[in-house]
Predicted model as a PDB file, atoms N, CA, C, CB and O in Angstrom, pLDDT in the B-factor column:
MODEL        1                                                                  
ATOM      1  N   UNK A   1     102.638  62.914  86.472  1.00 91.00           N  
ATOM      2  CA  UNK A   1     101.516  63.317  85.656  1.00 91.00           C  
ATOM      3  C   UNK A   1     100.266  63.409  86.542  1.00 91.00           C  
ATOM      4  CB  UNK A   1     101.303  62.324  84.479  1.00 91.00           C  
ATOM      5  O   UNK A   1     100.198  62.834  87.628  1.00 91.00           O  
ATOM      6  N   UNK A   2      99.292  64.148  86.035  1.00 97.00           N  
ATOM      7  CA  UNK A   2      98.403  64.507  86.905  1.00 97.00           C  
ATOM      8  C   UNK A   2      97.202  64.567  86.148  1.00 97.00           C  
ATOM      9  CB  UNK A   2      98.735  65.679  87.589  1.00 97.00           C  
ATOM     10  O   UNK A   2      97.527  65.122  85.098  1.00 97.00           O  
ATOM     11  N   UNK A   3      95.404  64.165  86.093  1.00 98.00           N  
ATOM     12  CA  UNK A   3      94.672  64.548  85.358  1.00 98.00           C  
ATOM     13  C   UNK A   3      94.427  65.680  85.735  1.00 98.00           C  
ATOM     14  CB  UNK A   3      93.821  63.889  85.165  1.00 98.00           C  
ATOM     15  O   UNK A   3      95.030  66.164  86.693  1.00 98.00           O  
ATOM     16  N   UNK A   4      93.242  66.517  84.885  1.00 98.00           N  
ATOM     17  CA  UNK A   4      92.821  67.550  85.357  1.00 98.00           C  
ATOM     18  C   UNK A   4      90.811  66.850  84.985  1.00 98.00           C  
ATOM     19  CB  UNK A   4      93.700  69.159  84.444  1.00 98.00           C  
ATOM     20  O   UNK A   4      90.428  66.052  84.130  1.00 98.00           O  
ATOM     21  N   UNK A   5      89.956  67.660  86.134  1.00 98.00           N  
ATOM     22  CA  UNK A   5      88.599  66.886  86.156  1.00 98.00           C  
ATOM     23  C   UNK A   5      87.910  67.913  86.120  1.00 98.00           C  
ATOM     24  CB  UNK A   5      88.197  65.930  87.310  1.00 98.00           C  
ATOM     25  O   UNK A   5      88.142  68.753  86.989  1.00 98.00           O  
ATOM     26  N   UNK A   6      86.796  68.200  85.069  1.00 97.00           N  
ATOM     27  CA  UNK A   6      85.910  68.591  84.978  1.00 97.00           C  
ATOM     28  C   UNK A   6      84.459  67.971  84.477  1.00 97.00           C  
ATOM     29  CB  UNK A   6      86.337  69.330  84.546  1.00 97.00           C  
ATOM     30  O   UNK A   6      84.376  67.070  83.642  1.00 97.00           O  
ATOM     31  N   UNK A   7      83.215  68.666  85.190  1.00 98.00           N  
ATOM     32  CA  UNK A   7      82.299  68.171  84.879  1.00 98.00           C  
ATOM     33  C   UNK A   7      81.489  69.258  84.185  1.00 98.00           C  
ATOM     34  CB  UNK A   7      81.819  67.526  85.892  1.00 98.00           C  
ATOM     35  O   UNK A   7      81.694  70.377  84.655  1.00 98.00           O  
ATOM     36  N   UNK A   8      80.901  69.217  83.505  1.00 97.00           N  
ATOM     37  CA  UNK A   8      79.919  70.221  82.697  1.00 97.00           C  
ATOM     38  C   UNK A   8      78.904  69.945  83.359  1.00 97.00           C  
ATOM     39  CB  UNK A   8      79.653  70.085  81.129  1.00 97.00           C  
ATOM     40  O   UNK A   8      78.437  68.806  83.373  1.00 97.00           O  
ATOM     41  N   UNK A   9      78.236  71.250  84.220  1.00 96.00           N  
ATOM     42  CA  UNK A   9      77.051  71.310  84.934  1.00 96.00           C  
ATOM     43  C   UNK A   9      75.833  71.494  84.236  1.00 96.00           C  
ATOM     44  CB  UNK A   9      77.137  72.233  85.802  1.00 96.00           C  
ATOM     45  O   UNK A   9      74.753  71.350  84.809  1.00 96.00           O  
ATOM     46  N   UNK A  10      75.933  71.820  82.965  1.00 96.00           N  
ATOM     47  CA  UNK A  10      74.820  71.931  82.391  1.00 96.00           C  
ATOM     48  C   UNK A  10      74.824  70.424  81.436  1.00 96.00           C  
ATOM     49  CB  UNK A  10      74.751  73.431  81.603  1.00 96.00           C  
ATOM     50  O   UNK A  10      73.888  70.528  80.643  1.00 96.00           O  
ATOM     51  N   UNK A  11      75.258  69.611  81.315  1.00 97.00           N  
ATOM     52  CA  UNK A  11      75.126  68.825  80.759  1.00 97.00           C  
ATOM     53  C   UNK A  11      75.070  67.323  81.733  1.00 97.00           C  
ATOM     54  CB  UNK A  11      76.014  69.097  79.826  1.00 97.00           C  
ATOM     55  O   UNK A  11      74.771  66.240  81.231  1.00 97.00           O  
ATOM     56  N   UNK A  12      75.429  67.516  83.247  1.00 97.00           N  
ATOM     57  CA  UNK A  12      75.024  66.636  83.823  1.00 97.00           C  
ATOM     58  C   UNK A  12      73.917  66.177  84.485  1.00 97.00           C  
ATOM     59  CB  UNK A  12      75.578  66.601  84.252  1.00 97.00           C  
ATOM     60  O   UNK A  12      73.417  67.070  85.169  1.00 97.00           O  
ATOM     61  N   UNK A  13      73.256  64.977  84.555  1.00 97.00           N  
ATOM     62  CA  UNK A  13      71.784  64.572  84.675  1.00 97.00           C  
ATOM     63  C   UNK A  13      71.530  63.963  86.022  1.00 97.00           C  
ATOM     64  CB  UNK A  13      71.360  63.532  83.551  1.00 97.00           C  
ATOM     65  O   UNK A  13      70.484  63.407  86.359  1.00 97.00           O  
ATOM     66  N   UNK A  14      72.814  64.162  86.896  1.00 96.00           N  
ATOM     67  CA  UNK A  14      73.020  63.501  88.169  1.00 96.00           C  
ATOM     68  C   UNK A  14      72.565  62.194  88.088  1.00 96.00           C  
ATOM     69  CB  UNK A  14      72.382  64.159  89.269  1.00 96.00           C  
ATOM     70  O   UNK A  14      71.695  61.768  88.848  1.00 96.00           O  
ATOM     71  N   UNK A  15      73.082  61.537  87.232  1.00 96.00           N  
ATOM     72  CA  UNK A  15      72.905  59.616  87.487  1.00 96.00           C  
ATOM     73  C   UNK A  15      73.469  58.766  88.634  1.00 96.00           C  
ATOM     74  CB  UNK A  15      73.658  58.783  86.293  1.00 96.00           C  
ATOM     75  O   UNK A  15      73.178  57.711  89.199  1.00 96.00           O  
ATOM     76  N   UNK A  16      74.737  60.043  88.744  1.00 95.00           N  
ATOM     77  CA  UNK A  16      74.822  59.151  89.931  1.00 95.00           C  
ATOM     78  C   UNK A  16      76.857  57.920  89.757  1.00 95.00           C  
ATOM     79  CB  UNK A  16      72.827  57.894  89.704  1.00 95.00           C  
ATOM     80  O   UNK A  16      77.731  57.598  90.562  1.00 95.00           O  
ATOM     81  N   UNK A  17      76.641  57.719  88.361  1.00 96.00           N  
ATOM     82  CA  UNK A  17      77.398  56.618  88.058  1.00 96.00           C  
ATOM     83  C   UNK A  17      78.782  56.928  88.435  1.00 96.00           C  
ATOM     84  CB  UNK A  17      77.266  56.236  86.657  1.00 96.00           C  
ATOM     85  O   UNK A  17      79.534  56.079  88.913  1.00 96.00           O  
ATOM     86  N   UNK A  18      79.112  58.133  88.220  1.00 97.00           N  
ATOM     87  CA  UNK A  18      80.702  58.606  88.436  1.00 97.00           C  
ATOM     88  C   UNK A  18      81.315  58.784  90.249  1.00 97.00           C  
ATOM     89  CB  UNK A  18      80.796  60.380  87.584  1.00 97.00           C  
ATOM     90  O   UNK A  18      82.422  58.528  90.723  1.00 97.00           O  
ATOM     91  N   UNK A  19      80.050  59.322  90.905  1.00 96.00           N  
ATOM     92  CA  UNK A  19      80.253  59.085  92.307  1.00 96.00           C  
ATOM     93  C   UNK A  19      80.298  57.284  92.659  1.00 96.00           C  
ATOM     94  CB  UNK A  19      78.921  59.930  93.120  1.00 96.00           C  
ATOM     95  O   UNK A  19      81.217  56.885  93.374  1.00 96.00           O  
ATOM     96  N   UNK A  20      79.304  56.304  92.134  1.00 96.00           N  
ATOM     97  CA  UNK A  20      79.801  54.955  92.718  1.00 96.00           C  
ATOM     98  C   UNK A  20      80.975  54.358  92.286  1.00 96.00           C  
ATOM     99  CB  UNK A  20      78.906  53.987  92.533  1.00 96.00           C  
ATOM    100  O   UNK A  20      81.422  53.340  92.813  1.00 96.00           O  
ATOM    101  N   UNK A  21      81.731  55.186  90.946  1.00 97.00           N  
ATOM    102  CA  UNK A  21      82.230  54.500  90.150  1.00 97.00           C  
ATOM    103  C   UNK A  21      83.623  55.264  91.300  1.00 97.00           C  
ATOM    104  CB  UNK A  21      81.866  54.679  88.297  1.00 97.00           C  
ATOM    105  O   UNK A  21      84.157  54.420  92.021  1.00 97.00           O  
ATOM    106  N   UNK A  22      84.085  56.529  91.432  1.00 97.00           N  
ATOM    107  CA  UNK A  22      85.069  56.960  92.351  1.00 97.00           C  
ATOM    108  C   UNK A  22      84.306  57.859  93.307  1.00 97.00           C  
ATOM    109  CB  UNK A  22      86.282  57.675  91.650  1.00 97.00           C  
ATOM    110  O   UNK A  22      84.219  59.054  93.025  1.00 97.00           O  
ATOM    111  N   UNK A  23      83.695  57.347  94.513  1.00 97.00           N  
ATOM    112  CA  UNK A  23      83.211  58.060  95.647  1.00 97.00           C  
ATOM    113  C   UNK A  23      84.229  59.000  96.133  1.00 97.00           C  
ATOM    114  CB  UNK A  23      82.804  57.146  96.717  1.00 97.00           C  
ATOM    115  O   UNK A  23      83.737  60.023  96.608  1.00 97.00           O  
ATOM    116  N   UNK A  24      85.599  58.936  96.148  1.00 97.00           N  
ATOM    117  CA  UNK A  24      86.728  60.093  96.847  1.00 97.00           C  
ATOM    118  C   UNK A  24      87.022  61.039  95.607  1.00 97.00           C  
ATOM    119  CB  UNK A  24      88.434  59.303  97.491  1.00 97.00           C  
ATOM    120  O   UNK A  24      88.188  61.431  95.637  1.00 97.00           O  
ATOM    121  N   UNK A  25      86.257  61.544  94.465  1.00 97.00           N  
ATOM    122  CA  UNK A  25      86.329  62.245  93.770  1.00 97.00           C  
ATOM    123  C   UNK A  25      85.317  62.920  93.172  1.00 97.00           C  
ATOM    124  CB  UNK A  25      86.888  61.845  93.257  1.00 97.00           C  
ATOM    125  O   UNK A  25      85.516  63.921  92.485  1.00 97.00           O  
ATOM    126  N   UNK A  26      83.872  62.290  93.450  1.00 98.00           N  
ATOM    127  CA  UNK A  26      82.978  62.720  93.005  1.00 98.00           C  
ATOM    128  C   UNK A  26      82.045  62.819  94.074  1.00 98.00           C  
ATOM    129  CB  UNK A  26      82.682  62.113  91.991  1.00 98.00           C  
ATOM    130  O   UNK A  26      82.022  62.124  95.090  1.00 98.00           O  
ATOM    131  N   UNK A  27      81.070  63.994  93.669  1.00 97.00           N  
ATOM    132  CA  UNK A  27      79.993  63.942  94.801  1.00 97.00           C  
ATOM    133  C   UNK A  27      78.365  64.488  94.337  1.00 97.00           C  
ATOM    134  CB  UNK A  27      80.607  64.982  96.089  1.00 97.00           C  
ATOM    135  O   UNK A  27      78.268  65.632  93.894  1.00 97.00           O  
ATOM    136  N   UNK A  28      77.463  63.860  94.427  1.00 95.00           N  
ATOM    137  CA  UNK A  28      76.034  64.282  93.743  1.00 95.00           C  
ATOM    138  C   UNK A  28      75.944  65.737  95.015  1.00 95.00           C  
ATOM    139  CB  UNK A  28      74.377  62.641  93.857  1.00 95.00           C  
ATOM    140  O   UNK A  28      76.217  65.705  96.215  1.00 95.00           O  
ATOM    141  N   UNK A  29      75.616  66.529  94.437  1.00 93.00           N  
ATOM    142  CA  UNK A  29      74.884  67.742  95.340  1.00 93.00           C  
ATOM    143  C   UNK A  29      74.004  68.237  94.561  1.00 93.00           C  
ATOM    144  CB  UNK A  29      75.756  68.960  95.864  1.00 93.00           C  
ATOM    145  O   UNK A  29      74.365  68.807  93.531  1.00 93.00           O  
ATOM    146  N   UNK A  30      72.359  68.094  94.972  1.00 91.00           N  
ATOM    147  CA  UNK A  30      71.458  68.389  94.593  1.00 91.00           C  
ATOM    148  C   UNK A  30      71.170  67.455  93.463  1.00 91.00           C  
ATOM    149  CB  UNK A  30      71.502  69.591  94.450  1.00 91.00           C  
ATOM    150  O   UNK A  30      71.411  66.283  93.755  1.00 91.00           O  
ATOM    151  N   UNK A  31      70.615  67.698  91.967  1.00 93.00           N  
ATOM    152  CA  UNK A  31      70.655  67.093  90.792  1.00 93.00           C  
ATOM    153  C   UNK A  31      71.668  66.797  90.131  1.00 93.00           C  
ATOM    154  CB  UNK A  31      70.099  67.587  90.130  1.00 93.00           C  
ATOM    155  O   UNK A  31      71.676  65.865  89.327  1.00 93.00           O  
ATOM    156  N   UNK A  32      72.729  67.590  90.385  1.00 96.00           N  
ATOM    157  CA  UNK A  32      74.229  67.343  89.729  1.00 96.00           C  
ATOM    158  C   UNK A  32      75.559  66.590  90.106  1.00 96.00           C  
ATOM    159  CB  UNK A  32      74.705  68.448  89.619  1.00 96.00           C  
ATOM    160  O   UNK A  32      75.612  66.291  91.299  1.00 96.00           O  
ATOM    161  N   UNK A  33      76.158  66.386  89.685  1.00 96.00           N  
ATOM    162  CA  UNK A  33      77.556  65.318  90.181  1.00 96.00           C  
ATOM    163  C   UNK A  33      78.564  66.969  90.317  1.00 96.00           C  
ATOM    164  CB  UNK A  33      78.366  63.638  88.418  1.00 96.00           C  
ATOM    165  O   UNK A  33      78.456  68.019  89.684  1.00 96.00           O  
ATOM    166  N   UNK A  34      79.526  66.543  91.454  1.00 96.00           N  
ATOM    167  CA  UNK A  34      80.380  68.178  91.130  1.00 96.00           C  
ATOM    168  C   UNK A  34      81.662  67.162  91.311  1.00 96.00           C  
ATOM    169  CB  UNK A  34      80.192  69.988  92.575  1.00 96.00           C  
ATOM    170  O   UNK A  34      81.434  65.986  91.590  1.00 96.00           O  
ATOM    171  N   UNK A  35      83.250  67.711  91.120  1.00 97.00           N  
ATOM    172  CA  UNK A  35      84.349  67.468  91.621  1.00 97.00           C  
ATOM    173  C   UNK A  35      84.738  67.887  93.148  1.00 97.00           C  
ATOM    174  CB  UNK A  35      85.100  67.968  90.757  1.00 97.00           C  
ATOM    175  O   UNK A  35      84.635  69.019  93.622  1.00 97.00           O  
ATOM    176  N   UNK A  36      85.114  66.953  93.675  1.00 97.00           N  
ATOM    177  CA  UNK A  36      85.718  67.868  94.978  1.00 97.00           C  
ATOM    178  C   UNK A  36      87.230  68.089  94.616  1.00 97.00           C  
ATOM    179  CB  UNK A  36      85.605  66.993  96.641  1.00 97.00           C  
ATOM    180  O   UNK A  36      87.668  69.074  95.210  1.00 97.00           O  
ATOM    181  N   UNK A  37      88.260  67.398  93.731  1.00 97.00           N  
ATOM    182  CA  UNK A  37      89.310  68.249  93.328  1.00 97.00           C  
ATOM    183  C   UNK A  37      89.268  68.549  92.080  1.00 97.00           C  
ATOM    184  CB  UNK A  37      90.477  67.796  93.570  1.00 97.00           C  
ATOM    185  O   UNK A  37      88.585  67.813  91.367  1.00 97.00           O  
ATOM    186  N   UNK A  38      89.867  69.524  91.552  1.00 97.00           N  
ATOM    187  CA  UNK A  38      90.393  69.964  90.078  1.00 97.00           C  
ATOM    188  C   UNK A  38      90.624  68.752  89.594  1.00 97.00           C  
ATOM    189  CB  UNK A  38      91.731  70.919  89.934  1.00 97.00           C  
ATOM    190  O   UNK A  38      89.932  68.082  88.828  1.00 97.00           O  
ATOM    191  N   UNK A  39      92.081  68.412  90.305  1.00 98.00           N  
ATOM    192  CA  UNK A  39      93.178  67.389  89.819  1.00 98.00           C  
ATOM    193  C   UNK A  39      92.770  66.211  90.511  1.00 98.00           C  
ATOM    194  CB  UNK A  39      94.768  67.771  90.165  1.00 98.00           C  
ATOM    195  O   UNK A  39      92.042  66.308  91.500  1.00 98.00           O  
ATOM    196  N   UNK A  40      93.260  64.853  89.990  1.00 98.00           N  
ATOM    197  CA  UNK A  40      93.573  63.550  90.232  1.00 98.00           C  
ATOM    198  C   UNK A  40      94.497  63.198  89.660  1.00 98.00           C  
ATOM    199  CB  UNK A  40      92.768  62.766  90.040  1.00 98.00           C  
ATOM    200  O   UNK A  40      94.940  63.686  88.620  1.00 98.00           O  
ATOM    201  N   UNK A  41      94.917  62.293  90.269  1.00 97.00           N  
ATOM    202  CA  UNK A  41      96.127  60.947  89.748  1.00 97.00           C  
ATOM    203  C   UNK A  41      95.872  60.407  89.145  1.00 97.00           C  
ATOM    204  CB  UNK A  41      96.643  59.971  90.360  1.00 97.00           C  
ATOM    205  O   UNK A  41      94.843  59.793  89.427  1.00 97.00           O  
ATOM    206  N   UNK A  42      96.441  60.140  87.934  1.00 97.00           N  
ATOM    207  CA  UNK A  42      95.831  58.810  87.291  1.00 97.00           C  
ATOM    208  C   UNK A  42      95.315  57.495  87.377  1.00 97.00           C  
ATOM    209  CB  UNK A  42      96.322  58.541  86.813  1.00 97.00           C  
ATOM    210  O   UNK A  42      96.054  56.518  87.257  1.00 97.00           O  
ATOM    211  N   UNK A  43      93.978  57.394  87.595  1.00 97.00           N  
ATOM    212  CA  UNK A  43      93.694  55.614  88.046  1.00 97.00           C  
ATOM    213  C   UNK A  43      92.480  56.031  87.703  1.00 97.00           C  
ATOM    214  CB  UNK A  43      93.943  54.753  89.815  1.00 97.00           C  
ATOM    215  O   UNK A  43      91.792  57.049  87.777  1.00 97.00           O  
ATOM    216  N   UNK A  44      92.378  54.061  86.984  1.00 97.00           N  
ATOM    217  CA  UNK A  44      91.332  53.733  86.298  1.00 97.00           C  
ATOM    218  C   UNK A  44      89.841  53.922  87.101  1.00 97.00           C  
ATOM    219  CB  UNK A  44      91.623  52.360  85.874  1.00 97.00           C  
ATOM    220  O   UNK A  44      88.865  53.954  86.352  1.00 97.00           O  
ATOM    221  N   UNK A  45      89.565  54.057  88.672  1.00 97.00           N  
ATOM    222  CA  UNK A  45      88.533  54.605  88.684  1.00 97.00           C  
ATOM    223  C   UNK A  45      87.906  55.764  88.221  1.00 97.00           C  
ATOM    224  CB  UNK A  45      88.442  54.574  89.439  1.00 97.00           C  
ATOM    225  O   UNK A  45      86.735  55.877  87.856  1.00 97.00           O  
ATOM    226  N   UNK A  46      89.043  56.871  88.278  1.00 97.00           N  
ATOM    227  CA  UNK A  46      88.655  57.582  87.650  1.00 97.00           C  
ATOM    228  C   UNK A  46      88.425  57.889  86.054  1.00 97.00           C  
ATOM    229  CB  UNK A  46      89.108  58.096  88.129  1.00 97.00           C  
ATOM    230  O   UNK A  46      87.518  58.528  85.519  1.00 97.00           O  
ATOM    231  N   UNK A  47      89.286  57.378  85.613  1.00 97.00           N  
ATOM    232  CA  UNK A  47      88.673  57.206  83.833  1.00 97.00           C  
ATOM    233  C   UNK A  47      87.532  56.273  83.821  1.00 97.00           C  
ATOM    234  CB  UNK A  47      89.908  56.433  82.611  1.00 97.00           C  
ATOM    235  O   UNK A  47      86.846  56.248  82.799  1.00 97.00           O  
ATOM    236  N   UNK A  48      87.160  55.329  85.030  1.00 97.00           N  
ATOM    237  CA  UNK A  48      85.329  54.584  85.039  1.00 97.00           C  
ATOM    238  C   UNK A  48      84.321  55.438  85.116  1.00 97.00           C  
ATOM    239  CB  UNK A  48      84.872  53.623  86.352  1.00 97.00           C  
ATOM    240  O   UNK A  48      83.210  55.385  84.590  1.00 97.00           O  
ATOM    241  N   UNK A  49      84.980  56.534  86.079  1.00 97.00           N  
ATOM    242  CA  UNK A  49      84.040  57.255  86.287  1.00 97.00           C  
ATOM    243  C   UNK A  49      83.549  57.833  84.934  1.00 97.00           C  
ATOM    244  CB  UNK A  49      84.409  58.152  87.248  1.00 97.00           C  
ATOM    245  O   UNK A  49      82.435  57.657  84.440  1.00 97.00           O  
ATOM    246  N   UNK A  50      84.682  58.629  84.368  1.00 97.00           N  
ATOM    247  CA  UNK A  50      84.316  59.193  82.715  1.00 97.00           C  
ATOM    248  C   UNK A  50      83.458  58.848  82.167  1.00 97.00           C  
ATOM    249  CB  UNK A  50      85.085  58.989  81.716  1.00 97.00           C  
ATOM    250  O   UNK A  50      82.450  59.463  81.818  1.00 97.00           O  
ATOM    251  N   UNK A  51      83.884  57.351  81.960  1.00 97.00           N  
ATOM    252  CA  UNK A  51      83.558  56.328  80.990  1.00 97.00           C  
ATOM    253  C   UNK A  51      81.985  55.932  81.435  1.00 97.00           C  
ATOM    254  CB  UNK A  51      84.712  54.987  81.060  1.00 97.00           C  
ATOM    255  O   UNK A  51      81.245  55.668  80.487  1.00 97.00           O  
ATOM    256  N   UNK A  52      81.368  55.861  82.859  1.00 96.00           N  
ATOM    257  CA  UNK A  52      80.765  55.768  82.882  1.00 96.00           C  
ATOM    258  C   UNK A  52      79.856  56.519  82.213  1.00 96.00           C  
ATOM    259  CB  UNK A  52      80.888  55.555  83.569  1.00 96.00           C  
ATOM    260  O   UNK A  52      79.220  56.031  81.279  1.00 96.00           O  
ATOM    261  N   UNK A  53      79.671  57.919  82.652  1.00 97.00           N  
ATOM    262  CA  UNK A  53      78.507  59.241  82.355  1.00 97.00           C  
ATOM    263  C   UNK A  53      77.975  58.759  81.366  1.00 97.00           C  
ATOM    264  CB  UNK A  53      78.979  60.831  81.984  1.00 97.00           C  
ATOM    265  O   UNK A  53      78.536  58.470  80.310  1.00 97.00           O  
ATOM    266  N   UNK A  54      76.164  58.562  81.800  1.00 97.00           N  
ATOM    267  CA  UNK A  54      75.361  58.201  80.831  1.00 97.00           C  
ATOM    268  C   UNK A  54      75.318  60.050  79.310  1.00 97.00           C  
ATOM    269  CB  UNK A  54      73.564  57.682  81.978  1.00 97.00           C  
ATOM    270  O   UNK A  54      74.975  60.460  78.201  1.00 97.00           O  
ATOM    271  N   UNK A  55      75.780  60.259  80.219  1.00 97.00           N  
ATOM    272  CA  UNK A  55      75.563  61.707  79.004  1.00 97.00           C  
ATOM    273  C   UNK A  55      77.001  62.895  78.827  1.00 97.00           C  
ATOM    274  CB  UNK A  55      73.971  62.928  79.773  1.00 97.00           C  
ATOM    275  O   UNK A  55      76.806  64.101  78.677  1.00 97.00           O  
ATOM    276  N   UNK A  56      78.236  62.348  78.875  1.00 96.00           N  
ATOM    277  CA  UNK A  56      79.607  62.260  78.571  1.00 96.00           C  
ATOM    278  C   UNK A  56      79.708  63.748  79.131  1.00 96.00           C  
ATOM    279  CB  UNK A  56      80.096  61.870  76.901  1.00 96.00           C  
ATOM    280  O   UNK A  56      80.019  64.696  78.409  1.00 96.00           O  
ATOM    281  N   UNK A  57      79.347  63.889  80.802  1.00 97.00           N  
ATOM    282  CA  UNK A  57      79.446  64.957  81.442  1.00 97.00           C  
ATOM    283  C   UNK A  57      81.055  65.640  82.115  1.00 97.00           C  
ATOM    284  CB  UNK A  57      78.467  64.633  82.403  1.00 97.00           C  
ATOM    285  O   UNK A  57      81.378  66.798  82.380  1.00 97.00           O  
ATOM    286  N   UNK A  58      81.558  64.769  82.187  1.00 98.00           N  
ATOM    287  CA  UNK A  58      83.149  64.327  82.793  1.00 98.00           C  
ATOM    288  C   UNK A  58      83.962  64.583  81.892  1.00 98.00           C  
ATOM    289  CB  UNK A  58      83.472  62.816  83.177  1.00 98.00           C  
ATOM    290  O   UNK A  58      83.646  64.330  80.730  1.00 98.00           O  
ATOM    291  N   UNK A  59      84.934  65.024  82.127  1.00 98.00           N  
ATOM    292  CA  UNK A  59      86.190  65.017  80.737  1.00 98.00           C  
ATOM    293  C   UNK A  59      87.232  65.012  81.700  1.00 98.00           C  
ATOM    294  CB  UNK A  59      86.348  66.563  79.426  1.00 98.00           C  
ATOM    295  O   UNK A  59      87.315  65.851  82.597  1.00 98.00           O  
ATOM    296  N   UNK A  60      88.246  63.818  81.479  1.00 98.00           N  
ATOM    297  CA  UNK A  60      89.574  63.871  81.959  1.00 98.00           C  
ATOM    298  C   UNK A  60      90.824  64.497  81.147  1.00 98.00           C  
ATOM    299  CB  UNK A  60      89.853  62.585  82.225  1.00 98.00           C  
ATOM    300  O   UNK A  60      90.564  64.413  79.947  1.00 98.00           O  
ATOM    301  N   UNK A  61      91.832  64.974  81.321  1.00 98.00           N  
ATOM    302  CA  UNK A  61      92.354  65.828  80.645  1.00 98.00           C  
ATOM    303  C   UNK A  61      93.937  65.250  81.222  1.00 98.00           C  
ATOM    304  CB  UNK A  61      91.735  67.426  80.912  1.00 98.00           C  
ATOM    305  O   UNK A  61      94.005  65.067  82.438  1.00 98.00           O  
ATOM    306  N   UNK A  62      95.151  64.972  80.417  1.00 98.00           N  
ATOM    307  CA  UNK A  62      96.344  65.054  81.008  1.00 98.00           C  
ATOM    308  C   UNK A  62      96.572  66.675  80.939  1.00 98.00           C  
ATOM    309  CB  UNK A  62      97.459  64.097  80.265  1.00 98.00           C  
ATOM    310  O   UNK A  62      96.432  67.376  79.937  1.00 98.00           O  
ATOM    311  N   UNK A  63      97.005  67.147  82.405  1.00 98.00           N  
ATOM    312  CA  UNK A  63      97.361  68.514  82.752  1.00 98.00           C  
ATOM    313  C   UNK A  63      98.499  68.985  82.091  1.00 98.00           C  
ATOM    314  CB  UNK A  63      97.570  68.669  84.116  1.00 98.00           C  
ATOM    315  O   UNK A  63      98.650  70.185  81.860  1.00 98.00           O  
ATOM    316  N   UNK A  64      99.643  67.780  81.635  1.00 97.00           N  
ATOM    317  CA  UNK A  64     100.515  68.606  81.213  1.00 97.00           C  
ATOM    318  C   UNK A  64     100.183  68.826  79.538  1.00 97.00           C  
ATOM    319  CB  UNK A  64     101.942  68.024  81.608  1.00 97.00           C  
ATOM    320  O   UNK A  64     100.320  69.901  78.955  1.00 97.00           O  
ATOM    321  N   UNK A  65      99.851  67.920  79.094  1.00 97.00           N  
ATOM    322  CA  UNK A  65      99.570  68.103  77.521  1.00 97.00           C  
ATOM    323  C   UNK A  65      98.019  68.701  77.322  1.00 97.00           C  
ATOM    324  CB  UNK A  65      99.720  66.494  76.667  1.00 97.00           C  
ATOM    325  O   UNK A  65      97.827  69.535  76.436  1.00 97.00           O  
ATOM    326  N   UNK A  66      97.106  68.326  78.031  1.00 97.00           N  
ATOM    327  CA  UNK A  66      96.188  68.468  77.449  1.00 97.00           C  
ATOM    328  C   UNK A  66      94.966  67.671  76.842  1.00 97.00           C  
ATOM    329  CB  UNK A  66      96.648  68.889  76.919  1.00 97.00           C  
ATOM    330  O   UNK A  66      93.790  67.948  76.606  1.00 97.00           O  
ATOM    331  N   UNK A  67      95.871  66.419  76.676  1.00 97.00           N  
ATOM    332  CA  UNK A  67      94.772  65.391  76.156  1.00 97.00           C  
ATOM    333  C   UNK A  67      93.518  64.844  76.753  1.00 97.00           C  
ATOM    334  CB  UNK A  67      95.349  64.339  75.938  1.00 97.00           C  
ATOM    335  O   UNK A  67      93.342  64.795  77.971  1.00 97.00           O  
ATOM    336  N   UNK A  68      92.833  64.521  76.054  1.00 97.00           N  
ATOM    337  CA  UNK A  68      91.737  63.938  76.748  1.00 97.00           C  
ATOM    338  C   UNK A  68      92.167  62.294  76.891  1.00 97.00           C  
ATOM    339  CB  UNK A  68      90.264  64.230  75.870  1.00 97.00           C  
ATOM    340  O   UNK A  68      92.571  61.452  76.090  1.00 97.00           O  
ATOM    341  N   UNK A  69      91.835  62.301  78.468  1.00 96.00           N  
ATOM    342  CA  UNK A  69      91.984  60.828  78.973  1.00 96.00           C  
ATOM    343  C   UNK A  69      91.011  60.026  78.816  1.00 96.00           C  
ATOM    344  CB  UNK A  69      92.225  60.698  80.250  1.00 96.00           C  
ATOM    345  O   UNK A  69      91.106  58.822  78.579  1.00 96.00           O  
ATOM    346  N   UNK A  70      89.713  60.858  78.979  1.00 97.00           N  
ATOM    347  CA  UNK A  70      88.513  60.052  78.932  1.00 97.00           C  
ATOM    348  C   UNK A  70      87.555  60.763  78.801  1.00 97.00           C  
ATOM    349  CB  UNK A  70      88.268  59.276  79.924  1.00 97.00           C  
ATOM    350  O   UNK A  70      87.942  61.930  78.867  1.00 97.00           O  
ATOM    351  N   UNK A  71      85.882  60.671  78.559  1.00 95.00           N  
ATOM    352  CA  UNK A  71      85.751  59.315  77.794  1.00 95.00           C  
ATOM    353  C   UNK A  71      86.806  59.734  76.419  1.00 95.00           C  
ATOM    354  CB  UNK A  71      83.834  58.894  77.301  1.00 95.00           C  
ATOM    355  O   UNK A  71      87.344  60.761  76.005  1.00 95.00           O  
ATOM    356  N   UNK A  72      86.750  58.599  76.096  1.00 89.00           N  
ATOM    357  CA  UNK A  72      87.616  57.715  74.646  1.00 89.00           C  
ATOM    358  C   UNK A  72      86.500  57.477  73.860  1.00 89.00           C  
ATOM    359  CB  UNK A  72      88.507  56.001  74.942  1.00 89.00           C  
ATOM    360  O   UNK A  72      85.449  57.302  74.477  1.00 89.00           O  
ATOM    361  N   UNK A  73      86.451  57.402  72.065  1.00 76.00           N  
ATOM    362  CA  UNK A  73      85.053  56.732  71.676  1.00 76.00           C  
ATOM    363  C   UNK A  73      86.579  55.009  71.506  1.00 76.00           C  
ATOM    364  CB  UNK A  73      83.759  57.767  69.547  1.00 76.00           C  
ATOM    365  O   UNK A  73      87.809  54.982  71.486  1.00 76.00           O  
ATOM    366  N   UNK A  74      85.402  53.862  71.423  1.00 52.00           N  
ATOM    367  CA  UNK A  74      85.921  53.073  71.233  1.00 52.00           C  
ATOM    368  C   UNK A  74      85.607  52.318  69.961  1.00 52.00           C  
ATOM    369  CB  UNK A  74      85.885  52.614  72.185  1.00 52.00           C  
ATOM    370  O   UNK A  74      86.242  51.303  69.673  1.00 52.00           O  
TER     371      UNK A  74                                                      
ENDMDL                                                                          
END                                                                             
């Protein structure tokens, strides 16, 4: 299984949180957070990262179904 990572550029505020939260997946350039891959593996840094976004910029996705991995409401 594989996630799939996107960030919505217009909705991100570059906080910052998802790059400390997984630095080998995320990267601030300029005001915005971008992906450096599509895909990731599943691990909980990266659903921190999600989970972090002060403004739910991130969406993790299982690639084969579709679902959203993260954020989750809780």
């Amino acid at each position: 299984m594989m996630w799939s990572v996107e960030v919505d550029q217009d909705t991100c505020v570059g906080s910052g949180m998802c790059n400390a939260a997984a630095p080998e997946l995320f990267l601030l350039e300029g005001s915005t957070s971008v992906a450096l891959r599509p895909t990731a593996e599943p691990a909980e840094d990266v659903r921190d990262a999600a989970e972090s976004c002060p403004v739910e910029a991130i969406t993790i996705r299982d690639t084969d179904t579709g679902a959203i991995e993260a954020p989750t409401d809780t």
